[in-house]
C-alpha positions in Angstrom: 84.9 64.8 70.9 84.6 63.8 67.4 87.7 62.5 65.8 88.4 64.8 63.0 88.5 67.4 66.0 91.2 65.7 67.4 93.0 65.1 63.8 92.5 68.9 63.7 94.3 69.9 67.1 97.3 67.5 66.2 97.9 68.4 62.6 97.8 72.0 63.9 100.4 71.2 66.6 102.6 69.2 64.5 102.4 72.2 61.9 103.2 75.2 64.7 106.1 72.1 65.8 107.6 72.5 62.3 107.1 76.4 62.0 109.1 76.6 65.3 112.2 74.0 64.7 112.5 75.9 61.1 114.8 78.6 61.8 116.8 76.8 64.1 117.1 73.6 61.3 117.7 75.8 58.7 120.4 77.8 60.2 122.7 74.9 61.5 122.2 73.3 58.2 123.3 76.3 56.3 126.3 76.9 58.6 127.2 73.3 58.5 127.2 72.7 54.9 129.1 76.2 54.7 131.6 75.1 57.3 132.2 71.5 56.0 132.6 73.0 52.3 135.5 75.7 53.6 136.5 72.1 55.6 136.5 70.1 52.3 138.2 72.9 50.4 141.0 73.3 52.8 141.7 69.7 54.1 141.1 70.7 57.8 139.5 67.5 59.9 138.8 69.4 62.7 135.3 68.7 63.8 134.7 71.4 66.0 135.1 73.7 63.2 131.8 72.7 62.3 130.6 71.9 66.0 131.3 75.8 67.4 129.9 77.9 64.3 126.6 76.1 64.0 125.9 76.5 68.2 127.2 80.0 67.9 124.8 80.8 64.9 121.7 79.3 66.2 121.8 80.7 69.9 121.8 83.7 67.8 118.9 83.1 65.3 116.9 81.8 68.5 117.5 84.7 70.0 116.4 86.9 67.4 113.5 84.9 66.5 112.8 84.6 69.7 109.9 87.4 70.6 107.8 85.9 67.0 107.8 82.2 68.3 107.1 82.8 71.8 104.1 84.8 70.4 103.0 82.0 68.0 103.0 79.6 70.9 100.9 81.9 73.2 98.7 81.7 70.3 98.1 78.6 69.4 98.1 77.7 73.2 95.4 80.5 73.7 93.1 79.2 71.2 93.8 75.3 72.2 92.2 76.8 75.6 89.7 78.7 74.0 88.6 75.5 72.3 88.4 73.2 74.9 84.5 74.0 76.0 83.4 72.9 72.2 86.1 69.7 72.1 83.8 68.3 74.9 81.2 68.5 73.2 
């Protein structure tokens, strides 16, 4: 197995790693900065204001989103196993 093969299989994985966190990263960001703005604005130190939005939100993103990553990881799996005759080599 020659090594930009395995540079390949790894930049690929770290890439699909990044596709997969990215709705779940974006959405708790966007929810936190929105609930620590409303936060700021009202005076309220009450971290779970921020803590039960951002878990409530991204349970739901996941499970909307759901179906498209599971099918991007059966993917990329797929073709890892495809490939593994010709990494040998």
């Amino acid at each position: 197995m020659s090594d930009s093969t395995v540079i390949n299989a790894i930049t690929q994985a770290i890439l699909l790693i990044l596709i997969i966190s990215a709705p779940a990263v974006l959405t708790s960001l966007m929810v936190g900065f929105t609930a620590a703005l409303l936060m700021t604005i009202t005076s309220i130190q009450e971290q779970t204001l921020s803590f039960v939005p951002k878990t409530v939100c991204v349970f739901g993103v996941l499970i909307l989103v759901g179906p498209w990553l599971l099918t991007i990881i059966v993917e990329f799996m797929t073709k890892l196993w495809g490939n593994i005759p010709a990494m040998i080599r």
